[in-house]
Backbone atoms as SQL, in Angstrom:
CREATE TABLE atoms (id INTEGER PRIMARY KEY, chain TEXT, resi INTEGER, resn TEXT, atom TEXT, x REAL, y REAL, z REAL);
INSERT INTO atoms VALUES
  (1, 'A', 1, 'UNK', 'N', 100.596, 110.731, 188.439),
  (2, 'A', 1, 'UNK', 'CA', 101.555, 109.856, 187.836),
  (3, 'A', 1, 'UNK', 'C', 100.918, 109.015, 186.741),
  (4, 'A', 2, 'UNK', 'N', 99.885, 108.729, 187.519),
  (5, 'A', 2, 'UNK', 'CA', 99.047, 107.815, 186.196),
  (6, 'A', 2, 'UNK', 'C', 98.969, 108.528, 184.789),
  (7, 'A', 3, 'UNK', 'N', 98.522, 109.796, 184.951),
  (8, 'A', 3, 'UNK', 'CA', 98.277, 110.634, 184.041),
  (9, 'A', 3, 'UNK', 'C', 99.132, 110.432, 183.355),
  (10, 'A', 4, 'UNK', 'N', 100.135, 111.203, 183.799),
  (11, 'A', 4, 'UNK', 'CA', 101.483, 111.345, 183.411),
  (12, 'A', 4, 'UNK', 'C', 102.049, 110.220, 182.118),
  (13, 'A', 5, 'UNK', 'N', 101.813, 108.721, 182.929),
  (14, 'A', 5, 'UNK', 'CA', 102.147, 107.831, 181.773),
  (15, 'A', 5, 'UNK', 'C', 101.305, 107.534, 180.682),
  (16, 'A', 6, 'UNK', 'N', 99.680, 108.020, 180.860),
  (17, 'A', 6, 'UNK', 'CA', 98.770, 108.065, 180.047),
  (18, 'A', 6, 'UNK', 'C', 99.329, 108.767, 178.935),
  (19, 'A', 7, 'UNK', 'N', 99.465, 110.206, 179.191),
  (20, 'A', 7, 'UNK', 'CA', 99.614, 110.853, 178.128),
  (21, 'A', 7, 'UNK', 'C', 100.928, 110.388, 177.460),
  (22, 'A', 8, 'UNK', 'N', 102.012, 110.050, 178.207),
  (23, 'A', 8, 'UNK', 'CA', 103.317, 109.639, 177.398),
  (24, 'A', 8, 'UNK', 'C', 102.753, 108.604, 176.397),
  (25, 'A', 9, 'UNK', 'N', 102.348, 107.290, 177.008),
  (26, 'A', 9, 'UNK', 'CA', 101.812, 106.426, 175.513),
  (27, 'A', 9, 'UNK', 'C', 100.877, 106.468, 174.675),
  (28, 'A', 10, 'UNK', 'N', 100.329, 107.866, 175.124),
  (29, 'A', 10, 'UNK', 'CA', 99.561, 108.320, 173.636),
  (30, 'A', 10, 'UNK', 'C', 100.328, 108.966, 172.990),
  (31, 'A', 11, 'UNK', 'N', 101.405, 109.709, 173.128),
  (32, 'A', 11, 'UNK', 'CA', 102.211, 110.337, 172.487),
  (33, 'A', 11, 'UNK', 'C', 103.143, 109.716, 171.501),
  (34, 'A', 12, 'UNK', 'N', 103.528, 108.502, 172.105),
  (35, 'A', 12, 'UNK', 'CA', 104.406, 107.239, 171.407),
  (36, 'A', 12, 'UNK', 'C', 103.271, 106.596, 170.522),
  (37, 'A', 13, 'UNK', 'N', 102.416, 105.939, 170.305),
  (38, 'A', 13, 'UNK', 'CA', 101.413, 106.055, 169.918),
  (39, 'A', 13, 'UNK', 'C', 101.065, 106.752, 168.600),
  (40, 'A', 14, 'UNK', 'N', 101.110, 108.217, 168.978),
  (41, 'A', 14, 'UNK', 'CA', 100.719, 109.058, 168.180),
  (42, 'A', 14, 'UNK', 'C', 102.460, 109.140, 167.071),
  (43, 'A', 15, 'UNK', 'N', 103.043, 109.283, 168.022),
  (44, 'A', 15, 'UNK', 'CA', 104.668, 109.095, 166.767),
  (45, 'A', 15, 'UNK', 'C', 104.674, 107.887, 165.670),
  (46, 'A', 16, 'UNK', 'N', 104.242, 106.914, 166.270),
  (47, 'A', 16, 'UNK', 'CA', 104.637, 105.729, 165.504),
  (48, 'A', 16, 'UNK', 'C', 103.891, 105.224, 164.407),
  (49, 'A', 17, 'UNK', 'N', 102.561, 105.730, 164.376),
  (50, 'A', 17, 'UNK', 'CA', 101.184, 106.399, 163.617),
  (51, 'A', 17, 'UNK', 'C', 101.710, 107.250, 162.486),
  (52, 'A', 18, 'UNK', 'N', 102.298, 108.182, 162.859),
  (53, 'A', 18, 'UNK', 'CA', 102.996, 109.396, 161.975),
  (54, 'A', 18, 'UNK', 'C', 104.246, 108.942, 161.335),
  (55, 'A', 19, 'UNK', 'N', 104.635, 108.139, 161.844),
  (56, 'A', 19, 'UNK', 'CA', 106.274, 107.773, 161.146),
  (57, 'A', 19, 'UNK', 'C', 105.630, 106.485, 159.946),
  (58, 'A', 20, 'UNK', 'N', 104.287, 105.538, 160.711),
  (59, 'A', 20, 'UNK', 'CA', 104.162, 104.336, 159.549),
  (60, 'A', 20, 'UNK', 'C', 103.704, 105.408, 158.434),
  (61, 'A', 21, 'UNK', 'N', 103.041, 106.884, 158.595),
  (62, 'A', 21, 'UNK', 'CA', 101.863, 106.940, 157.867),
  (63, 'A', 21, 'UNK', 'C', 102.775, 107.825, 156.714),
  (64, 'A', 22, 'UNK', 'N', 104.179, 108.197, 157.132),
  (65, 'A', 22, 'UNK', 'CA', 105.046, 109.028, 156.259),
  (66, 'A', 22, 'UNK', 'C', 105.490, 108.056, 155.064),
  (67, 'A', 23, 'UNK', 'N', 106.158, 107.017, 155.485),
  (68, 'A', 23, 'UNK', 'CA', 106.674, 105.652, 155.196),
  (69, 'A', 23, 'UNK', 'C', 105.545, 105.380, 154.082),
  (70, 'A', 24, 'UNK', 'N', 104.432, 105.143, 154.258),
  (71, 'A', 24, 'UNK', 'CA', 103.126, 104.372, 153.425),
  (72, 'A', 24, 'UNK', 'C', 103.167, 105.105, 152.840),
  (73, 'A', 25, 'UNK', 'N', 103.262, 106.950, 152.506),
  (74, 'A', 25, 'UNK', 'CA', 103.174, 108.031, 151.702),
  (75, 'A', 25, 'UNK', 'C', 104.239, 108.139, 150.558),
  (76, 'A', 26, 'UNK', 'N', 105.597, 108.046, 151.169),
  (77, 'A', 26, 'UNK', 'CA', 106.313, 107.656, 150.845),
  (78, 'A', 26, 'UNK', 'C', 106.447, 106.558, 149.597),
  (79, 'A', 27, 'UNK', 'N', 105.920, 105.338, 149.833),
  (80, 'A', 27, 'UNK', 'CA', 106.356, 104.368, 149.127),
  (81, 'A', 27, 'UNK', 'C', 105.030, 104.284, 147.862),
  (82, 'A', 28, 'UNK', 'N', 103.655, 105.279, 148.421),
  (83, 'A', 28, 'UNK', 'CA', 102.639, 104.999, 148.012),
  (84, 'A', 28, 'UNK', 'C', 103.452, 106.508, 146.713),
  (85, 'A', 29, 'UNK', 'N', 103.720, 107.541, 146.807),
  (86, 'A', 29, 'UNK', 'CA', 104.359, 108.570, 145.682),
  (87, 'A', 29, 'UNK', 'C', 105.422, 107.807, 144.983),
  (88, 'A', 30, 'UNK', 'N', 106.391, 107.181, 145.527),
  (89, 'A', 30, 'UNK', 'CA', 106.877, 106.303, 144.789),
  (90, 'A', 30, 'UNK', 'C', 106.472, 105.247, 143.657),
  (91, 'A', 31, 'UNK', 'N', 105.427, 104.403, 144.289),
  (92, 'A', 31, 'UNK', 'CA', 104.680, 104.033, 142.873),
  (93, 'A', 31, 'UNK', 'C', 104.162, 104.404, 142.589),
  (94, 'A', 32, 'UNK', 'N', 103.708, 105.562, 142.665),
  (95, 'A', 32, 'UNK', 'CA', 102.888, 106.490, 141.514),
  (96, 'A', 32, 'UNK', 'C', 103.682, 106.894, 140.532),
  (97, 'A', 33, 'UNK', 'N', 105.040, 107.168, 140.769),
  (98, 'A', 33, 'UNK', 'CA', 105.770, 108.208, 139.834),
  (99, 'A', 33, 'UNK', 'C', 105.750, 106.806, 138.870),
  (100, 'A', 34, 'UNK', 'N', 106.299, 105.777, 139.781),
  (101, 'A', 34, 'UNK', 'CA', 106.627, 104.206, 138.399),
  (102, 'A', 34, 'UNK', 'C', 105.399, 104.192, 137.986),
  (103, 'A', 35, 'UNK', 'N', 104.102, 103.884, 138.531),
  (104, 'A', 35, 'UNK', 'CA', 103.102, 103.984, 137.530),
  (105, 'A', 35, 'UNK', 'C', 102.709, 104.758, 136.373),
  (106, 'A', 36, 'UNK', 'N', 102.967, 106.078, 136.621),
  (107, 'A', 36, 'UNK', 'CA', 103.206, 107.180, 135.770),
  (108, 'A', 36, 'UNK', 'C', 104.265, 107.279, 134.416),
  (109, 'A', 37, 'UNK', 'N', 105.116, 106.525, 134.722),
  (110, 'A', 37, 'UNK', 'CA', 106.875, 106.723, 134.191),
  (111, 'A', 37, 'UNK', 'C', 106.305, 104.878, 133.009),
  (112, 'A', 38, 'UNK', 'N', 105.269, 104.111, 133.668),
  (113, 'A', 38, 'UNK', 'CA', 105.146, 103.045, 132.899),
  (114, 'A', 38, 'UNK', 'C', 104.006, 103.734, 132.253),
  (115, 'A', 39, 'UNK', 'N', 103.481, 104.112, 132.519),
  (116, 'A', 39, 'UNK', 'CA', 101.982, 104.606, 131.289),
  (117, 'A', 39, 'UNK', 'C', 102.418, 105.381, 129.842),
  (118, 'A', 40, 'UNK', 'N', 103.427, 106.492, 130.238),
  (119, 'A', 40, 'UNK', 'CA', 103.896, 107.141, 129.489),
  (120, 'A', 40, 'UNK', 'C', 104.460, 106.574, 128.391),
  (121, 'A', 41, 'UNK', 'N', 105.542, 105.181, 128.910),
  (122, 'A', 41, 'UNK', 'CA', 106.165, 104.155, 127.905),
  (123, 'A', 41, 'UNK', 'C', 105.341, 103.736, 126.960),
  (124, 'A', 42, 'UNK', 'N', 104.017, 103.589, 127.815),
  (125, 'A', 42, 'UNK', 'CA', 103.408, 102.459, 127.473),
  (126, 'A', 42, 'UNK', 'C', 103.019, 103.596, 126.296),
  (127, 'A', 43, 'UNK', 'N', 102.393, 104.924, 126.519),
  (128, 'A', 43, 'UNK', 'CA', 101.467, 105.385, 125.304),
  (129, 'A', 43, 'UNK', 'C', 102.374, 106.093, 124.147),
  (130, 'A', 44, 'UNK', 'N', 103.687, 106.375, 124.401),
  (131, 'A', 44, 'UNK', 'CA', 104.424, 106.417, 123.533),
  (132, 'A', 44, 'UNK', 'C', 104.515, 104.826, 122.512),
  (133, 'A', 45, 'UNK', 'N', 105.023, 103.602, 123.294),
  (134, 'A', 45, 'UNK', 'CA', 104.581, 102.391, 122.087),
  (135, 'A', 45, 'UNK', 'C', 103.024, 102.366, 121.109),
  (136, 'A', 46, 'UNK', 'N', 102.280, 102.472, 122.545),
  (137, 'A', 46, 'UNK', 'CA', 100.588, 102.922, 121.317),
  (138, 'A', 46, 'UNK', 'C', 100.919, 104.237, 120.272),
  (139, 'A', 47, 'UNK', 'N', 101.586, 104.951, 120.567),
  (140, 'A', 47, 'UNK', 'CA', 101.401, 106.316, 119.533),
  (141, 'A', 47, 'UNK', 'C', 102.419, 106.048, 118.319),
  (142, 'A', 48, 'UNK', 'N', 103.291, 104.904, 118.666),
  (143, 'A', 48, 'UNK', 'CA', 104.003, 104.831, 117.682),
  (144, 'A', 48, 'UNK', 'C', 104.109, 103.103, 116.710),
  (145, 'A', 49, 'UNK', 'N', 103.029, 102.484, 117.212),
  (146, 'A', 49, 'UNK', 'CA', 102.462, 101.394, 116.670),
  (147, 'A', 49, 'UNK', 'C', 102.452, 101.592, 115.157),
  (148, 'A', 50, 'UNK', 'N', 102.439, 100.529, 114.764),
  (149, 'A', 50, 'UNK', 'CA', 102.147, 99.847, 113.125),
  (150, 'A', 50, 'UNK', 'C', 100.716, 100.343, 112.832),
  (151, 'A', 51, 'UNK', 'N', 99.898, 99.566, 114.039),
  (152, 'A', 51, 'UNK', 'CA', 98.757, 99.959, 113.722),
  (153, 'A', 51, 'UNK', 'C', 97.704, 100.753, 113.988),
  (154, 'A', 52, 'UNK', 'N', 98.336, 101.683, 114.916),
  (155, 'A', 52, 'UNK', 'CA', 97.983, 103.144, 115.135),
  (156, 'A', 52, 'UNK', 'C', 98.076, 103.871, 113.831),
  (157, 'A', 53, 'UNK', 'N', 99.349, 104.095, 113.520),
  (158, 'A', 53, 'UNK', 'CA', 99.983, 104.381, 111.753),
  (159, 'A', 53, 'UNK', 'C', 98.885, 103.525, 111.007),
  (160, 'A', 54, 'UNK', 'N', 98.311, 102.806, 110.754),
  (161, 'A', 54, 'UNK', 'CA', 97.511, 102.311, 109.736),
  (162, 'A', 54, 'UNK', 'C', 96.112, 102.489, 110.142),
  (163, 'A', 55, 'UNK', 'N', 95.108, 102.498, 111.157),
  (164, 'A', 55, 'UNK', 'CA', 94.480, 103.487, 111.788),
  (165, 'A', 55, 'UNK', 'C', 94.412, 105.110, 111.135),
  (166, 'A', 56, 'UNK', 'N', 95.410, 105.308, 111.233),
  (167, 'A', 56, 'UNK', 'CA', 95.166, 107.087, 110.860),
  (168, 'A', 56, 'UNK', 'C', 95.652, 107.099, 109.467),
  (169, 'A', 57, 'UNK', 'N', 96.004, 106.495, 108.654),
  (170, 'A', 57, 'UNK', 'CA', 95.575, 106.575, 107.440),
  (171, 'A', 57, 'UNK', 'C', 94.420, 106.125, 107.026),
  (172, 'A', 58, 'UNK', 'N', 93.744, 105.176, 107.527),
  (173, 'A', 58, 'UNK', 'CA', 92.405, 104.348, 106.922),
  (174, 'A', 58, 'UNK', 'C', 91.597, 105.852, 107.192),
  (175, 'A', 59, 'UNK', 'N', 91.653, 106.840, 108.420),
  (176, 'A', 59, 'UNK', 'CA', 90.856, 107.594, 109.014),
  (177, 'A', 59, 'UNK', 'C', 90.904, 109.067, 108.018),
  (178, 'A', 60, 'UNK', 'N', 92.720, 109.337, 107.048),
  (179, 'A', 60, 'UNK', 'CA', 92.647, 110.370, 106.256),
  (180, 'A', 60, 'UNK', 'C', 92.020, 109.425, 104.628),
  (181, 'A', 61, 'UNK', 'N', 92.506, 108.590, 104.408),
  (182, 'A', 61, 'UNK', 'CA', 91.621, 107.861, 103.319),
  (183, 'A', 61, 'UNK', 'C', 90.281, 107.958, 103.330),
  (184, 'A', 62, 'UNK', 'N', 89.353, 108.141, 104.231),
  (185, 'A', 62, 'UNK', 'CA', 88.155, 108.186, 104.391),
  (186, 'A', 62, 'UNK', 'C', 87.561, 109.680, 104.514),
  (187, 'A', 63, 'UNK', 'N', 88.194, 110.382, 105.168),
  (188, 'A', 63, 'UNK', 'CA', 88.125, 111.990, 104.913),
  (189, 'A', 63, 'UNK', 'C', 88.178, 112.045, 103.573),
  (190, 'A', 64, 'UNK', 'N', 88.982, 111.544, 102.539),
  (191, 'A', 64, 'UNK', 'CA', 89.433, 112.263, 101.524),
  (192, 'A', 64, 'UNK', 'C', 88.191, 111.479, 100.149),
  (193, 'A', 65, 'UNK', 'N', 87.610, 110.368, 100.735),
  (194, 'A', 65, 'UNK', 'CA', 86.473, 110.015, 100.032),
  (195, 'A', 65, 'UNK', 'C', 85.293, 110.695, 100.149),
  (196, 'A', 66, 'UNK', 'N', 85.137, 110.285, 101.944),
  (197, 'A', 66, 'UNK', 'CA', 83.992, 111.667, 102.245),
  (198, 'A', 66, 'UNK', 'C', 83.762, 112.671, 101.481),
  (199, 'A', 67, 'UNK', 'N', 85.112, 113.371, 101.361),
  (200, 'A', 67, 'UNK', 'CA', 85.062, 115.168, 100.816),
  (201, 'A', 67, 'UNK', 'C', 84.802, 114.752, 99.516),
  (202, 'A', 68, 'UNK', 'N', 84.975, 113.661, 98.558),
  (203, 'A', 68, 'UNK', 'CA', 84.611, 113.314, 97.068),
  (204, 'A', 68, 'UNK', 'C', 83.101, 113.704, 96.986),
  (205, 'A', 69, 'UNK', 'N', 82.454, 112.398, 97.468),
  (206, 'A', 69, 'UNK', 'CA', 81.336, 112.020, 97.569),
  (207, 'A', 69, 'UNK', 'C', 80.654, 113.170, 97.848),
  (208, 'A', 70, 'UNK', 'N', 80.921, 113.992, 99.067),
  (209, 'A', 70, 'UNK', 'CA', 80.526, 115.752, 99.230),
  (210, 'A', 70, 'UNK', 'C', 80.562, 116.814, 98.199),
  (211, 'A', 71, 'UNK', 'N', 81.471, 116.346, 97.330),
  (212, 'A', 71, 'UNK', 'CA', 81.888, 117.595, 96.347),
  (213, 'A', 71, 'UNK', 'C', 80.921, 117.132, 95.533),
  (214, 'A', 72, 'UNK', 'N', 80.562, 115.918, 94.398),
  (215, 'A', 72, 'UNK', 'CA', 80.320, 115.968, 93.892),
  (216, 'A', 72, 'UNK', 'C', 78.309, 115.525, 94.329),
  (217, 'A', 73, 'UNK', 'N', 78.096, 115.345, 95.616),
  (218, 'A', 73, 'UNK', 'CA', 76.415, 115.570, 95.969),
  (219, 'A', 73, 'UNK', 'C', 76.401, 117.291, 95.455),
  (220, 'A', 74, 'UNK', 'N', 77.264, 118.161, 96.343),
  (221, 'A', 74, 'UNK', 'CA', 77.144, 119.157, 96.471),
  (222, 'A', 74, 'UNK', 'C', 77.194, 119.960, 94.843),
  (223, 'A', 75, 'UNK', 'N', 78.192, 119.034, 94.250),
  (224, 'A', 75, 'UNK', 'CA', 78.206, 119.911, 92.790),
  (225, 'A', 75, 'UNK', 'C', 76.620, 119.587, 91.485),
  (226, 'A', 76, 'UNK', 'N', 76.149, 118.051, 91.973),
  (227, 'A', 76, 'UNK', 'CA', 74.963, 118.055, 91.051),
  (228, 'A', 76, 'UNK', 'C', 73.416, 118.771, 91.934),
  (229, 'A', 77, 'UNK', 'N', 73.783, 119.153, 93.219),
  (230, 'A', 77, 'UNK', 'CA', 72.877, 119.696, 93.794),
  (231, 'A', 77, 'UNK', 'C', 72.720, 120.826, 93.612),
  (232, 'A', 78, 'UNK', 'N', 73.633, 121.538, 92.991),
  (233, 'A', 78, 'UNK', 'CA', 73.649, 122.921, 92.361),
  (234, 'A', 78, 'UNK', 'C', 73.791, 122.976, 91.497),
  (235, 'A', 79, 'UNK', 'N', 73.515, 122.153, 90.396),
  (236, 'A', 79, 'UNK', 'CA', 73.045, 121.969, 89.204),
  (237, 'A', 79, 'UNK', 'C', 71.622, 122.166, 88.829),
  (238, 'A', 80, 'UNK', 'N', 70.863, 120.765, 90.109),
  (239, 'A', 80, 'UNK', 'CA', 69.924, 120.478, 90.277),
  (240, 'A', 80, 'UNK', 'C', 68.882, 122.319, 90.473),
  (241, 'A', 81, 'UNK', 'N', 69.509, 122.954, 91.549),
  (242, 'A', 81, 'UNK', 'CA', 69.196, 124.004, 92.060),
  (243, 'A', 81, 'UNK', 'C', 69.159, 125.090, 90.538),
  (244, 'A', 82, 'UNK', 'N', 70.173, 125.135, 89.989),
  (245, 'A', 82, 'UNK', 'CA', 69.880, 126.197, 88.485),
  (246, 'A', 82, 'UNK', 'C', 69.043, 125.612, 88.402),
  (247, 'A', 83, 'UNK', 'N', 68.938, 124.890, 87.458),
  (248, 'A', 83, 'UNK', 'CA', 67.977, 124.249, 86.410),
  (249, 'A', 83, 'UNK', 'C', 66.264, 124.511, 86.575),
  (250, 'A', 84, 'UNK', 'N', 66.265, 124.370, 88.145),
  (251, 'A', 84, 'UNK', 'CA', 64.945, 124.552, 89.242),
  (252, 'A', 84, 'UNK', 'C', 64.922, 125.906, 88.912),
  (253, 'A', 85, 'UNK', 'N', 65.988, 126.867, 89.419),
  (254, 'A', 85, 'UNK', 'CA', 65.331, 127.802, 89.054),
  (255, 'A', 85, 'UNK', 'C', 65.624, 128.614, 88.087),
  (256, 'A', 86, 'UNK', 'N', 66.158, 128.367, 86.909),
  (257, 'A', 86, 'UNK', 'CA', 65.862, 128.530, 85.343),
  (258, 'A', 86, 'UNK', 'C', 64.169, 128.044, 84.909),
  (259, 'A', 87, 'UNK', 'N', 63.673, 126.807, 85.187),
  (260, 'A', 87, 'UNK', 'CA', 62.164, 126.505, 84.829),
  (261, 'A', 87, 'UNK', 'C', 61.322, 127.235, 85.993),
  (262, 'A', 88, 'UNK', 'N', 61.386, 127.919, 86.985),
  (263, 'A', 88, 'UNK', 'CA', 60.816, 128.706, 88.353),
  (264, 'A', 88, 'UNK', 'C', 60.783, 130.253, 87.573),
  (265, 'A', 89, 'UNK', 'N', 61.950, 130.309, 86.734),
  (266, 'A', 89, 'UNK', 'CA', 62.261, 132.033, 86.005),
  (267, 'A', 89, 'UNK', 'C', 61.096, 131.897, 84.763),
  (268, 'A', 90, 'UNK', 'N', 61.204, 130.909, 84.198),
  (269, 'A', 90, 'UNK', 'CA', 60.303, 130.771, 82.748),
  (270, 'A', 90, 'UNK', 'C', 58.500, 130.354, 83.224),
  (271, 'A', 91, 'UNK', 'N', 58.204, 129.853, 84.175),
  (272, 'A', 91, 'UNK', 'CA', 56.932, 129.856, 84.764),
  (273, 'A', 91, 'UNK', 'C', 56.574, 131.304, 85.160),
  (274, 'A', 92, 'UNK', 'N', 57.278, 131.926, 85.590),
  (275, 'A', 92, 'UNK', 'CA', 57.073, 133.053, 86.447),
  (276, 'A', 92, 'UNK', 'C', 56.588, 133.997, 85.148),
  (277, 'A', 93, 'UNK', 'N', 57.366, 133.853, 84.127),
  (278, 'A', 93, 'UNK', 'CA', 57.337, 134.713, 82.884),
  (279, 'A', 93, 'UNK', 'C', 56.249, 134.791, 82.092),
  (280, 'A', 94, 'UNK', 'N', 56.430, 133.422, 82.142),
  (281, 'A', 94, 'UNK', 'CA', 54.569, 132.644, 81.222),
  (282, 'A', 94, 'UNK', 'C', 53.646, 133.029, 82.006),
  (283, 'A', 95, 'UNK', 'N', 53.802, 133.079, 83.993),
  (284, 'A', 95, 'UNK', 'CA', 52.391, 133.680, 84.209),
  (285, 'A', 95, 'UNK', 'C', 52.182, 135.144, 84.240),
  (286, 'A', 96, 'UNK', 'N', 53.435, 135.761, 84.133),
  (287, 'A', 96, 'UNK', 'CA', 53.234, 137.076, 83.894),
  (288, 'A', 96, 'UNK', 'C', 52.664, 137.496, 82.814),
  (289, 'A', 97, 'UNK', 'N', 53.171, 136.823, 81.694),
  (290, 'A', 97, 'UNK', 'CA', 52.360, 137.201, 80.528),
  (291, 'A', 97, 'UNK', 'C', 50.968, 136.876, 80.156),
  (292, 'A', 98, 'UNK', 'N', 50.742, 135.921, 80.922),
  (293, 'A', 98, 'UNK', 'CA', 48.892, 135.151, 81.130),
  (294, 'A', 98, 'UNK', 'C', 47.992, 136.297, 81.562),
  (295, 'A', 99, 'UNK', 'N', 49.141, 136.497, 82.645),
  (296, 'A', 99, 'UNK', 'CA', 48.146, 137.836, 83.589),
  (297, 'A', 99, 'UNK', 'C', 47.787, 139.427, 82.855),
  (298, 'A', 100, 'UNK', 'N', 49.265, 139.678, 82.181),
  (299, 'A', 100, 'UNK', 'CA', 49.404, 140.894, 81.146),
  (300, 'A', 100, 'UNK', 'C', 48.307, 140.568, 80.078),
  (301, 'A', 101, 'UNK', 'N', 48.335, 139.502, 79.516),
  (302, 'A', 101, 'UNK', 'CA', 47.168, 139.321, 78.295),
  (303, 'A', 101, 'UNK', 'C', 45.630, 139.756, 79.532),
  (304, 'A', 102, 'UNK', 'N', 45.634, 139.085, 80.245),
  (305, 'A', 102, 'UNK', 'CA', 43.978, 139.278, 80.743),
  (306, 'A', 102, 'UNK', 'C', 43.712, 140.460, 81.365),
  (307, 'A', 103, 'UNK', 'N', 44.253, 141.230, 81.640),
  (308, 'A', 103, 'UNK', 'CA', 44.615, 142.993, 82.193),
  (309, 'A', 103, 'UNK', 'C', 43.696, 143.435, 80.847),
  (310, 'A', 104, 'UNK', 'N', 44.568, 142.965, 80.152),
  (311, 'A', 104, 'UNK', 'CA', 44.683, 143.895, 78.695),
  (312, 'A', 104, 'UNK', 'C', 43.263, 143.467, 78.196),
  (313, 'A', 105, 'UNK', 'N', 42.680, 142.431, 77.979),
  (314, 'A', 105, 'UNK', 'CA', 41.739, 141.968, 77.819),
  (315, 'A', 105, 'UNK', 'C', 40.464, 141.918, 78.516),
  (316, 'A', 106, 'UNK', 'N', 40.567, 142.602, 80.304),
  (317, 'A', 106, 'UNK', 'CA', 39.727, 142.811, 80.997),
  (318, 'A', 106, 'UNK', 'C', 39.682, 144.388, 80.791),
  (319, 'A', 107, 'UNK', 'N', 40.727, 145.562, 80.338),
  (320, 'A', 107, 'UNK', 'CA', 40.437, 146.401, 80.314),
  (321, 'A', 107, 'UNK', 'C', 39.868, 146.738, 78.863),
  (322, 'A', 108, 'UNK', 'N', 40.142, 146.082, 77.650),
  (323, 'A', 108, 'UNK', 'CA', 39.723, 146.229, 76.389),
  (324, 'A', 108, 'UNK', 'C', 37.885, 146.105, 76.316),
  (325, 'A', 109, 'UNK', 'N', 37.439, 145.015, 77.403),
  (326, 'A', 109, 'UNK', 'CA', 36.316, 144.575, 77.434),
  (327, 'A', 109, 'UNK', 'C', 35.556, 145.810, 78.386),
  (328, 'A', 110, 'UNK', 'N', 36.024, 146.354, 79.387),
  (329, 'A', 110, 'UNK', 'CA', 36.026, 147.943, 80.135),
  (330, 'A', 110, 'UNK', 'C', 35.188, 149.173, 79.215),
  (331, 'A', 111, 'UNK', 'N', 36.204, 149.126, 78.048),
  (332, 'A', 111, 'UNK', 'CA', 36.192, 149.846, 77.550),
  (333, 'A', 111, 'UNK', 'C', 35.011, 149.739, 76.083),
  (334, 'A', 112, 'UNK', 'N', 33.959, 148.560, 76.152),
  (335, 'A', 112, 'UNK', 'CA', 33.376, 148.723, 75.378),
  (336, 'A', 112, 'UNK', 'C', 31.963, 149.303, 75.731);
């Protein structure tokens, strides 16, 4: 008999455990969805701010300087780059011909 009522008020026990813990689940998904349902509000007002909008223009204004400043490093740097090697083509030429004269002049001297 003892038993008997043992196990009954663990059983009651065990129900009333399960019914708070549905309840707490319950109310705890519930404010989640409102927490959820307020964030969303909330990042739609941030996405559609004044100064979000002025933010992402300062951010394409600055791209569009960047790419200036890029074009034109990049355009006297390949300037820079001919020019280098236009005077790299005319060295090369002058020592070819240094070398052609002393050939010619080591074999002329060969030949005496």
């Amino acid at each position: 008999m003892r038993h008997a009522l043992a196990i009954s008020l663990a059983a009651a026990a065990a129900l009333s455990l399960a019914a708070c813990s549905k309840s707490e689940q319950s109310d705890a998904g519930e404010n989640a969805r409102a927490a959820a349902a307020k964030i969303g509000e909330a990042t739609k007002d941030v996405a559609t701010s004044p100064e979000i909008k002025a933010v992402g223009n300062d951010i394409k204004e600055g791209a569009v300087e960047a790419g200036a400043v890029a074009k034109e490093a990049l355009s006297t740097a390949g300037a820079e780059l001919k020019e280098g090697a236009v005077k790299a083509g005319d060295k090369a030429s002058e020592a070819a011909a240094t070398a052609d004269a002393k050939i010619d002049k080591a074999a002329a001297d060969a030949k005496k």
